[in-house]
C-alpha positions in Angstrom: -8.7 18.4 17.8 -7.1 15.6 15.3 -4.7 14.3 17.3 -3.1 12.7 13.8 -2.7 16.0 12.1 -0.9 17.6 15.2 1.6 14.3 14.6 1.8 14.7 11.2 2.9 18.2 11.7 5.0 18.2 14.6 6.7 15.1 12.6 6.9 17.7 9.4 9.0 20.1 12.0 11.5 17.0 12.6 11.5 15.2 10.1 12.0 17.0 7.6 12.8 20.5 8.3 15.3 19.4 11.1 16.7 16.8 8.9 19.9 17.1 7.2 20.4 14.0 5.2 18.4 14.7 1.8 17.9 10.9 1.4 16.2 10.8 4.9 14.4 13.7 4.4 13.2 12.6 0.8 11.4 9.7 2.7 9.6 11.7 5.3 8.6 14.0 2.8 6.9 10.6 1.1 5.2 10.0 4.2 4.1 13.2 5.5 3.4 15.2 2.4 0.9 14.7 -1.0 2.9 13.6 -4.1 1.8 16.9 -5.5 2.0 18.9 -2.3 3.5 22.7 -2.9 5.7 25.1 -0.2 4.7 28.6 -0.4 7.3 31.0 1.0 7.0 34.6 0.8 7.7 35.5 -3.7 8.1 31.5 -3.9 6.3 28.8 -5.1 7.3 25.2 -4.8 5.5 22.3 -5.7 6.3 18.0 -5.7 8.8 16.0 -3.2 12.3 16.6 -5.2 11.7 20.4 -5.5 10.8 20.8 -1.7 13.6 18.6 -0.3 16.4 21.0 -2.4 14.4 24.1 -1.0 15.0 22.6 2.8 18.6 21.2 1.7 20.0 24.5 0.7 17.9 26.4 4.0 19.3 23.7 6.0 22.9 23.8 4.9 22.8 27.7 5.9 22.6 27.2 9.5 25.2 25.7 11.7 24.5 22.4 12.6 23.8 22.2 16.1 20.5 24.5 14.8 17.1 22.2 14.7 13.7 23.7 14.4 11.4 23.2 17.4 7.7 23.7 18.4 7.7 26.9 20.7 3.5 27.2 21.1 1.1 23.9 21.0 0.0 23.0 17.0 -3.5 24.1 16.2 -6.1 22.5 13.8 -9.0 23.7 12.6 -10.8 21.2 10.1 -8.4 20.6 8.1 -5.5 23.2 8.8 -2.7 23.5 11.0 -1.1 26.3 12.8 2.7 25.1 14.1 4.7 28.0 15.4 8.1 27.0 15.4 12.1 28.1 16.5 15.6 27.4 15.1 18.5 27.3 16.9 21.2 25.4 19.1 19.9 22.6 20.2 18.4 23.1 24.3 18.6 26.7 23.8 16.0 29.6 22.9 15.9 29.9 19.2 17.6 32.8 17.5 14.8 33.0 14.5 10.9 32.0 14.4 8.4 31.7 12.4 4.7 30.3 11.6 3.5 27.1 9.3 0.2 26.5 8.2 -0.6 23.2 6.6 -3.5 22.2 4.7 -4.2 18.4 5.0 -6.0 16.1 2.1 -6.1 12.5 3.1 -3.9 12.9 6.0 -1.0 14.3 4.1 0.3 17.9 4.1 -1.0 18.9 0.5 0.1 23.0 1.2 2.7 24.5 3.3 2.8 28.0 3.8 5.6 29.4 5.5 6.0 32.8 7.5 9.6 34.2 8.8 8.8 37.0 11.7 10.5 39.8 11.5 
């Protein structure tokens, strides 16, 4: 397993998606993601840094803000994807919404993210 993809992942969970400064979050996104990476959420299309960080600004400023986003299963790769099942909720306490992202990686970055909400 590539231990630098399950960092850069996890990181993606915290740094970005659990992140409420946009300024912050704009620099992570530098970091972590491809300059011309794209968010796919279900009848939504996103692609490059500025467009992604108002996507998670305007999630992110809908939930209370003792909510952060954790990692409820261990991250799974397989060549170069990632599997990160994740929570929100109060801080400490069993999330109150999950869901599933799968990254593709190019060069170490996340160039795709494909979100999933359960039901």
């Amino acid at each position: 397993m590539n231990k630098k993809l399950i960092q850069i992942i996890e990181q993606h969970l915290a740094k970005i998606w659990s992140e409420r400064n946009p300024s912050m979050r704009l620099k992570a996104l530098d970091s972590l993601y491809t300059m011309d990476s794209t968010l796919y959420e279900v009848g939504e299309i996103i692609t490059g840094h500025e467009l992604i960080n108002n996507k998670v600004s305007a999630i992110v400023n809908h939930v209370p803000e003792d909510f952060v986003f954790t990692k409820v299963a261990p991250v799974m790769i397989n060549n170069n994807v990632g599997k990160l099942l994740w929570g929100l909720g109060p801080k400490g306490k069993p999330p109150v919404s999950t869901g599933t992202d799968i990254a593709i990686f190019e060069n170490e970055k996340i160039k795709s993210l494909y979100v999933f909400l359960d039901e």
